[in-house]
C-alpha positions as CSV (number, residue, x, y, z in Angstrom):
1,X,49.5,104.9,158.0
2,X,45.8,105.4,159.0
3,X,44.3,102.5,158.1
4,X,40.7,103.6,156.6
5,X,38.8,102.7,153.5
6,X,36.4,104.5,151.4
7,X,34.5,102.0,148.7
8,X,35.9,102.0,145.0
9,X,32.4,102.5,143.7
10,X,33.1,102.6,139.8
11,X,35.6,99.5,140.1
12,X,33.5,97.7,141.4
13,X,30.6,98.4,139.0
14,X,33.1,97.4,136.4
15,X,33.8,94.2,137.9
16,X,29.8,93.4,139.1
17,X,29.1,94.0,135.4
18,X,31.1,91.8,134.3
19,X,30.5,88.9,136.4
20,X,27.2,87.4,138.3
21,X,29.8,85.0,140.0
22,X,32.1,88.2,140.9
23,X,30.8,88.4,144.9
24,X,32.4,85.1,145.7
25,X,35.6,86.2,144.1
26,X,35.5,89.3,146.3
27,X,34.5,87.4,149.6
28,X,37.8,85.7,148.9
29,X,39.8,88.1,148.2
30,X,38.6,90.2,151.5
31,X,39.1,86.4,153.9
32,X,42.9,85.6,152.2
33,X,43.5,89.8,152.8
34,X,42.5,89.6,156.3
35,X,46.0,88.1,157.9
36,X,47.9,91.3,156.5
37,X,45.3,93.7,158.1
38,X,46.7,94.4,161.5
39,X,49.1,97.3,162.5
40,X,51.8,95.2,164.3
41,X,51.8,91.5,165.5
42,X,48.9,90.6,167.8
43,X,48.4,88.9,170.8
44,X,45.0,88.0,170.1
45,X,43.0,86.6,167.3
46,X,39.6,86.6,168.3
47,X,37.3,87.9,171.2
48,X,34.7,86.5,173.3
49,X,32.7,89.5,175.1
50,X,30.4,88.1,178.0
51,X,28.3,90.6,178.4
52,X,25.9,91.2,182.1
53,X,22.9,93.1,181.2
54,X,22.3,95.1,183.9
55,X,25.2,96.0,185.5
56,X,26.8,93.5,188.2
57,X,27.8,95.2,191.2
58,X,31.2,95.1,191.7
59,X,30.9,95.6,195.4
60,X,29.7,92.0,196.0
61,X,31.7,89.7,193.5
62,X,34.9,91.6,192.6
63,X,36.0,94.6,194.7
64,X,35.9,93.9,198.5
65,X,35.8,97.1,200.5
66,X,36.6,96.3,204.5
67,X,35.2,100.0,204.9
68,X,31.8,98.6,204.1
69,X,31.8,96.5,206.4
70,X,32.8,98.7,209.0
71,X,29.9,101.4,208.3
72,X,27.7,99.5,207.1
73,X,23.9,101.2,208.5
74,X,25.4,104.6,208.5
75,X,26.0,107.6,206.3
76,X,29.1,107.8,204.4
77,X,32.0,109.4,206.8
78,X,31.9,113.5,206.9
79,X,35.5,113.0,205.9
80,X,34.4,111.7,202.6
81,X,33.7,114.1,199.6
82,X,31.8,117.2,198.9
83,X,28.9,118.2,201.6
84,X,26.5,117.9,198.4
85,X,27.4,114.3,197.5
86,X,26.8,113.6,201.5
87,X,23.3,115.2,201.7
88,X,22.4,113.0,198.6
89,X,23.2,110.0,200.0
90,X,22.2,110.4,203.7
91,X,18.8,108.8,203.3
92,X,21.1,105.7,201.8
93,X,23.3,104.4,204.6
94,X,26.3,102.2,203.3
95,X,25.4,98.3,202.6
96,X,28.0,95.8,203.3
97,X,29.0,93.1,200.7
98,X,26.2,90.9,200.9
99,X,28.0,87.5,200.8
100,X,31.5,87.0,201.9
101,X,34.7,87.5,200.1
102,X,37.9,84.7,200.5
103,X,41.7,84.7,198.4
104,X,42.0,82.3,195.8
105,X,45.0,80.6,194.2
106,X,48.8,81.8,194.1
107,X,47.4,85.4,193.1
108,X,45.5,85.8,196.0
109,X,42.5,87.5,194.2
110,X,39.6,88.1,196.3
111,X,36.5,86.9,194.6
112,X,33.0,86.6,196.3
113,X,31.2,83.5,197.1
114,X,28.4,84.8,194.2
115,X,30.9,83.3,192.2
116,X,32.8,79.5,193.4
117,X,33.5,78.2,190.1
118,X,35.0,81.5,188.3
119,X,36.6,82.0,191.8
120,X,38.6,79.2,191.4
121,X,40.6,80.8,187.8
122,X,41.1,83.4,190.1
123,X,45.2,83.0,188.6
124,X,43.7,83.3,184.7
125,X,41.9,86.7,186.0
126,X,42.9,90.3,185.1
127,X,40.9,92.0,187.3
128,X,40.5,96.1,185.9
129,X,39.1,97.7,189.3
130,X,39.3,101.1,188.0
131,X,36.7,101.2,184.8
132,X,34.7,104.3,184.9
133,X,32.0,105.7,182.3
134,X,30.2,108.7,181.8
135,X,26.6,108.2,182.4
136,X,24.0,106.9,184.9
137,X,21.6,105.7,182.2
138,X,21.3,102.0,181.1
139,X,20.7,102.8,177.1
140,X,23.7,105.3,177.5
141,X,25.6,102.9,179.0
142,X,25.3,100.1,176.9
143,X,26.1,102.3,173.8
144,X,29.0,103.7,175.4
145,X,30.5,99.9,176.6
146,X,29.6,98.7,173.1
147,X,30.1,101.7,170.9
148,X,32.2,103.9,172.7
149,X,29.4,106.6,172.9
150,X,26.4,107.5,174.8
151,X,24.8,108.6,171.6
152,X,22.9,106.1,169.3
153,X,23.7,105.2,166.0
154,X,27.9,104.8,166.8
155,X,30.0,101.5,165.1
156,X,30.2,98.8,167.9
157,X,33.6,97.5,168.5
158,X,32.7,94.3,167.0
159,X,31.8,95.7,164.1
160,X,35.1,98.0,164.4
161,X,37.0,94.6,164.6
162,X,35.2,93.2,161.9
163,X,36.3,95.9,159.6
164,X,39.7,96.3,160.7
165,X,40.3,92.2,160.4
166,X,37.7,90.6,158.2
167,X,36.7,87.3,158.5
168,X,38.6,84.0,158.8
169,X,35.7,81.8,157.2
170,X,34.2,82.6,154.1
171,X,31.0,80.6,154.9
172,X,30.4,82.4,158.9
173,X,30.6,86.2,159.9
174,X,32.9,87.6,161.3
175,X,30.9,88.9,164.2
176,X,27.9,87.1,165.9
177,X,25.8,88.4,168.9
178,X,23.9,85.7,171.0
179,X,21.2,88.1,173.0
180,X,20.0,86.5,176.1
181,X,16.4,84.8,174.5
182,X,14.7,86.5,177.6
183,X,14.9,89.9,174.8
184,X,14.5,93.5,176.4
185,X,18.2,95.0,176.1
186,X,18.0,98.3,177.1
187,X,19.8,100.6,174.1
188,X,18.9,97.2,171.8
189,X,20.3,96.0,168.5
190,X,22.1,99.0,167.8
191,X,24.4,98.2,170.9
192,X,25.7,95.3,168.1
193,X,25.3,97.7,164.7
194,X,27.6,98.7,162.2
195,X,26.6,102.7,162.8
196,X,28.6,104.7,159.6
197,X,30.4,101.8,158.9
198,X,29.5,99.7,156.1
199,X,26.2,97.7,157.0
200,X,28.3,94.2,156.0
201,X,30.3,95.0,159.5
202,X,27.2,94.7,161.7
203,X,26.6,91.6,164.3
204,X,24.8,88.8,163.0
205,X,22.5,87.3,165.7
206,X,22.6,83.6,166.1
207,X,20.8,81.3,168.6
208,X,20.7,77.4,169.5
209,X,18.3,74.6,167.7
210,X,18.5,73.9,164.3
211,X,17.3,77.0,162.9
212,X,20.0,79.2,164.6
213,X,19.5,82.4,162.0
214,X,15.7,83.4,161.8
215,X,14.9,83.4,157.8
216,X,18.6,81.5,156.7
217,X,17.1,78.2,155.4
218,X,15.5,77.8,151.7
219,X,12.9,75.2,150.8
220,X,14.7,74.8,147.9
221,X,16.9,72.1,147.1
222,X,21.0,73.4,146.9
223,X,21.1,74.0,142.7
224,X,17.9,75.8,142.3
225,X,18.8,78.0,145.2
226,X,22.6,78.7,143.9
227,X,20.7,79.4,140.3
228,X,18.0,82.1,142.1
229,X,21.1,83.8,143.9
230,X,22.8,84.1,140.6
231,X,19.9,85.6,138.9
232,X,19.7,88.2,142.0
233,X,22.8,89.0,142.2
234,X,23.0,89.8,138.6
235,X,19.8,92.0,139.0
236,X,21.1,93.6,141.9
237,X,24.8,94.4,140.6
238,X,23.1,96.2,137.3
239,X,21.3,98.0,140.3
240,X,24.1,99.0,142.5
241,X,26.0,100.4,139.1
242,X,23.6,102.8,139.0
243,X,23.7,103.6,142.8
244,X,26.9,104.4,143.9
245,X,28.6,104.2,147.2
246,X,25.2,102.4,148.3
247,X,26.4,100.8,152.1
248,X,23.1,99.4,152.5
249,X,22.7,97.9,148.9
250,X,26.3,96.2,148.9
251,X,25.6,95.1,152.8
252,X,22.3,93.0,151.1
253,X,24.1,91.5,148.0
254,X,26.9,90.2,150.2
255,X,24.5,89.1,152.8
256,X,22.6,86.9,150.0
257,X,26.3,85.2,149.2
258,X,26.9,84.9,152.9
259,X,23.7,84.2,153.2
260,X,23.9,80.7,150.7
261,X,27.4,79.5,151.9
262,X,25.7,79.6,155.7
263,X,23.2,77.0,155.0
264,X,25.2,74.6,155.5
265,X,27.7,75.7,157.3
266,X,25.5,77.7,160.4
267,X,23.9,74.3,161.3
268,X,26.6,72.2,161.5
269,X,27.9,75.2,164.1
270,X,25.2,75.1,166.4
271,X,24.8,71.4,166.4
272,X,26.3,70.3,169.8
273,X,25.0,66.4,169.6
274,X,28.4,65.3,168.8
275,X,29.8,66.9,171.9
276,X,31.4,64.6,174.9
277,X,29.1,64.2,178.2
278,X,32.0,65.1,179.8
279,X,31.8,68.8,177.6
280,X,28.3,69.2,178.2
281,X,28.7,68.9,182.1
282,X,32.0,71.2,182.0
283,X,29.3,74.1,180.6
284,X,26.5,72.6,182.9
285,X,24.0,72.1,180.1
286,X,23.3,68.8,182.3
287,X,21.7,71.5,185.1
288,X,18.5,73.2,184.4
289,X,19.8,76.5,185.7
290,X,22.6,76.7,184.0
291,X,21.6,74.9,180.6
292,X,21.1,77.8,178.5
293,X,23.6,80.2,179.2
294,X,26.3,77.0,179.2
295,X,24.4,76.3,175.7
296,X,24.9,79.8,174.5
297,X,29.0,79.8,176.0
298,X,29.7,76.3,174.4
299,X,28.4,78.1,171.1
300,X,30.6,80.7,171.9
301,X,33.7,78.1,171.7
302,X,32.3,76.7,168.9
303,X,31.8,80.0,166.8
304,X,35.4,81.2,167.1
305,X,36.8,77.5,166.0
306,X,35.1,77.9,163.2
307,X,37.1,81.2,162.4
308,X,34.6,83.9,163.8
309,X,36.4,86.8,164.9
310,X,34.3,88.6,167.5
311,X,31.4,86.8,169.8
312,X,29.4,88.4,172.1
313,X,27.0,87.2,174.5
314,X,24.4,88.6,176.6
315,X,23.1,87.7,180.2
316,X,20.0,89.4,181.2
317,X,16.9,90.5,179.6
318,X,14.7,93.6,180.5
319,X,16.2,94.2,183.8
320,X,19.0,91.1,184.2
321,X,21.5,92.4,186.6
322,X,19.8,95.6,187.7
323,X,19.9,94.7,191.3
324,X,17.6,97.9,192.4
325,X,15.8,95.8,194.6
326,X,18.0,93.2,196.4
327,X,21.3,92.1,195.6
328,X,21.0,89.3,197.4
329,X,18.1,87.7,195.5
330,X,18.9,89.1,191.7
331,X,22.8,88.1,192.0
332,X,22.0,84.3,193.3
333,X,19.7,84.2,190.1
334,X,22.1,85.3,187.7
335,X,25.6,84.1,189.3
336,X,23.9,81.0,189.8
337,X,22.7,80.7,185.7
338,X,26.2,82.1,184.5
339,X,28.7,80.8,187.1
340,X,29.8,77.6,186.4
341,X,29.1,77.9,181.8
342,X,31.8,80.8,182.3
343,X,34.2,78.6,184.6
344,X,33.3,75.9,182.0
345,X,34.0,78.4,178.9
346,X,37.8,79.5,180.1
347,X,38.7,76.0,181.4
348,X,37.2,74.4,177.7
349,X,39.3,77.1,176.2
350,X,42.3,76.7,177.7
351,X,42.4,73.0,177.4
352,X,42.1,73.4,173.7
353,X,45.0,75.6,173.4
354,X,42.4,78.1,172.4
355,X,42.8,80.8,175.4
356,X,46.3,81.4,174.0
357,X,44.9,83.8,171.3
358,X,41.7,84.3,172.3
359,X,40.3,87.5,174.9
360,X,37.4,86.9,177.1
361,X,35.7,89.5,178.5
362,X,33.6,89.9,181.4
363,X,31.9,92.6,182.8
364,X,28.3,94.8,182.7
365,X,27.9,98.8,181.5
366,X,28.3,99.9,184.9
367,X,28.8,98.8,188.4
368,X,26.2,99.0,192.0
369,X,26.8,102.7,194.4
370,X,28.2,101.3,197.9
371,X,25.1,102.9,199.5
372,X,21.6,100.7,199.8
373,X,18.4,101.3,197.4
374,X,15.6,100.3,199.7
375,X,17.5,98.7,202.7
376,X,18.9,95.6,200.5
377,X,19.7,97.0,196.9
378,X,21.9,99.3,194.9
379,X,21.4,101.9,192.6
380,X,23.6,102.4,189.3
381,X,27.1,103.5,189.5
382,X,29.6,104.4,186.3
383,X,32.3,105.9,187.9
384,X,33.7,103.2,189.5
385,X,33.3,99.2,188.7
386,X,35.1,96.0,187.6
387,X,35.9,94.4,184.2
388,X,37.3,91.2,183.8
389,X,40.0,89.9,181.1
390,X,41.3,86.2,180.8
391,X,43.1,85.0,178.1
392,X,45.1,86.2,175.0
393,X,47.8,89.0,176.3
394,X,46.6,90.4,179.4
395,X,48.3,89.3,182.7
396,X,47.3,86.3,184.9
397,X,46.5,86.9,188.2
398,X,46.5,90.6,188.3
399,X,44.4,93.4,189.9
400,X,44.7,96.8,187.8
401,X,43.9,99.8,189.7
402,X,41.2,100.6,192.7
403,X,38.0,102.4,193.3
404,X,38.5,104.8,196.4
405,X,37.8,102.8,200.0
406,X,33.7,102.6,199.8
407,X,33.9,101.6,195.9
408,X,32.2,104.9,194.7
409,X,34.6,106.1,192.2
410,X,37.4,104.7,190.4
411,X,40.8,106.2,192.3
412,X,43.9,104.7,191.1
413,X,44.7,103.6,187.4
414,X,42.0,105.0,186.2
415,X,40.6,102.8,183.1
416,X,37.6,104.6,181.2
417,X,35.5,102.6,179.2
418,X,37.8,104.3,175.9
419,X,41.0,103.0,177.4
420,X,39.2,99.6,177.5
421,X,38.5,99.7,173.8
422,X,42.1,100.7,173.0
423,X,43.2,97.9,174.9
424,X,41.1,95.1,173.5
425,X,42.1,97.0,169.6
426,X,45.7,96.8,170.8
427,X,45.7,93.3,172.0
428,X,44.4,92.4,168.5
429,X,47.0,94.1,166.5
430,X,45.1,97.6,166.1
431,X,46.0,100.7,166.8
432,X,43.0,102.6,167.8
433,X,44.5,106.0,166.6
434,X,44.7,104.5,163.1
435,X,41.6,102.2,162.6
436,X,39.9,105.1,161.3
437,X,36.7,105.4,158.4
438,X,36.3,108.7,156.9
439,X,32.9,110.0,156.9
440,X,32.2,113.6,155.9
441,X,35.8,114.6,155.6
442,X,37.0,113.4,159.0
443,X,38.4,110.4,160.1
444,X,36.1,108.5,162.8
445,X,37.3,106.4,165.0
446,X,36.4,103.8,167.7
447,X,37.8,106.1,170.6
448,X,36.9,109.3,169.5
449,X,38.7,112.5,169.9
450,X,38.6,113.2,173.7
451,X,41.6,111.2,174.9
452,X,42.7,108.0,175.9
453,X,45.4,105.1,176.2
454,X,46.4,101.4,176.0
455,X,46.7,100.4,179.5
456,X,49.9,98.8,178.9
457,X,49.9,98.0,182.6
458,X,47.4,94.9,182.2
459,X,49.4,93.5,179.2
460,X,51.1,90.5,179.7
């Protein structure tokens, strides 16, 4: 059965009436629902998405091309598609991989030297070669990799997850977005919203230090603060009885209950004093470079052991990984800040016993065109780049598909960016087809209505 929900507006009015307390009763009833949720046993519980702002180019950490090599300087071959594409490109000769590519571990993966720390999990790695998107545009992008759409406005998949599962702590959300703290994400918050969906399901941004959600903390001691809440509440349910099927309204009483229980409970979260040297120098937050990306993954690890479903974490501000310019210089920047927290993240994970059950992903909105940008950079490229999956049900030390021999377009097992949200639905117990939320008469979905599938050939 599909599995969508529409609000019981006049029950609940009946219950709010009756009960200032009642919000807490229905936060527990939603956390001890959440385990019966899923369509069919899953492989994973929770998700850690790191996000690179920007668009990495594939070309120079993930997807070695020998042909660029070879013709690197010169146009692409006349051999090679339509005369058009050719006359586009001929002022932009092909640029070869800008640092060197070698095999790593039983697998064999071929991983760039951007990248020595992730490079050596190279047998952890499922490498998806094939992803391919739909448009040039960062904003567009981003929506589409978060939302599955190139419109505004759409229900990000952690907010999809979010209402499909629930949470598994009363007192945290059930999805939290760390933004790199440089700001300037091009397509912005909504890339985290909660579109049509209920507002509840939208990311909550968190950040290090001890004030890790802007506007969370009271100057009021616990008591007076529980009795003010009460009083709102009660205000506010005698409000929404007489507002029906109010998204936003609902979203703000259960964020004031949420809200309360965090106090104490977000602090603790983001306190990482109690942490082993030895942790702190796995995620490099001993290194200036890396300190606050390793920071922001060892909150990641932190978040999902305290039952949050969905993380996601962002490197790159205004530009980040938008290497127009020069690969060379804007990849050793950013590989060099998220290299070794990553490596630090999966190994942490893993010796926890928490990689079992939890997905990591890696990858940007779009990938870099195998021809040069101004002698020494690349230019944007959606319809053929690299995603990365370690963890929770996806093979080990597997490559999925190919882009054609210069990296242009994806050619073989073709993955769009809808298959990949399938996928990551699927490994969690969801079928994408019915994790549906009826809006104007029709059932919406993550994936939309144009077509797509599980790609059952990256699960484990």
């Amino acid at each position: 059965m599909p599995m969508h929900r529409e609000f019981d507006t006049l029950s609940r009015r009946r219950f709010l009436g009756s009960s200032a307390m009642g919000l807490s009763s229905v936060a527990l009833s939603h956390l001890m629902a959440d385990d019966t949720r899923s369509h069919f046993p899953a492989k994973a519980k929770r998700v850690i998405w790191l996000f690179m702002h920007g668009g990495p180019s594939h070309l120079d950490l993930f997807d070695p091309k020998p042909d660029l090599i070879r013709h690197a300087g010169k146009p692409l071959p006349d051999s090679y598609g339509a005369v058009e594409t050719r006359r586009k490109v001929a002022q932009n000769p092909l640029l070869a991989p800008v640092k060197p590519f070698r095999k790593y571990g039983q697998s064999g993966i071929e991983v760039s030297d951007f990248l020595p720390n992730m490079a050596q999990l190279a047998d952890e790695m499922c490498v998806i070669r094939s992803c391919h998107g739909d448009s040039v545009n960062h904003p567009q992008s981003v929506y589409q990799m978060n939302t599955g759409s190139i419109q505004m406005g759409k229900p990000s998949v952690g907010s999809w997850v979010s209402y499909g599962l629930g949470s598994e702590n009363a007192d945290m959300p059930a999805f939290v977005v760390m933004p790199d703290p440089g700001g300037g994400l091009k397509g912005g918050p909504p890339s985290w919203g909660s579109g049509y969906l209920p507002a509840t399901y939208q990311g909550t941004t968190m950040r290090a230090g001890d004030n890790p959600i802007l506007h969370l903390q009271s100057p009021h001691s616990s008591a007076r603060q529980r009795a003010t809440l009460d009083l709102i509440q009660q205000m506010n349910a005698q409000h929404l009885a007489k507002h029906a099927a109010d998204s936003e309204l609902d979203a703000r009483i259960r964020s004031y209950e949420l809200a309360f229980r965090m106090q104490s409970a977000a602090p603790e979260a983001v306190d990482i004093s109690r942490e082993t040297e030895a942790t702190k120098h796995l995620y490099g937050i001993d290194d200036p470079t890396t300190k606050e990306f390793g920071t922001r993954c060892l909150l990641a690890r932190r978040m999902i052991e305290r039952g949050v479903r969905f993380v996601q974490l962002y490197s790159g501000d205004t530009n980040g990984w938008d290497a127009h310019e020069n690969v060379l210089k804007n990849h050793s920047e950013y590989c060099a800040r998220t290299d070794r927290p990553v490596a630090g993240l999966i190994m942490d994970l893993k010796q926890r016993g928490l990689l079992e059950d939890t997905l990591v992903i890696w990858g940007g909105e779009f990938g870099r065109m195998p021809m040069s940008e101004k002698g020494v950079g690349r230019d944007h490229n959606p319809w053929g780049f690299t995603t990365v999956l370690m963890g929770a049900g996806v093979k080990h030390g597997h490559i999925h598909g190919a882009t054609d021999e210069f990296g242009l377009r994806a050619a073989q097992d073709k993955v769009h960016i809808r298959d990949l949200h399938a996928t990551i639905l699927h490994l969690l117990g969801l079928d994408h087809e019915h994790l549906t939320f009826r809006l104007n008469g029709l059932d919406q979905k993550l994936t939309g209505v144009e077509g797509c599938d599980v790609v059952k050939g990256i699960l484990a």
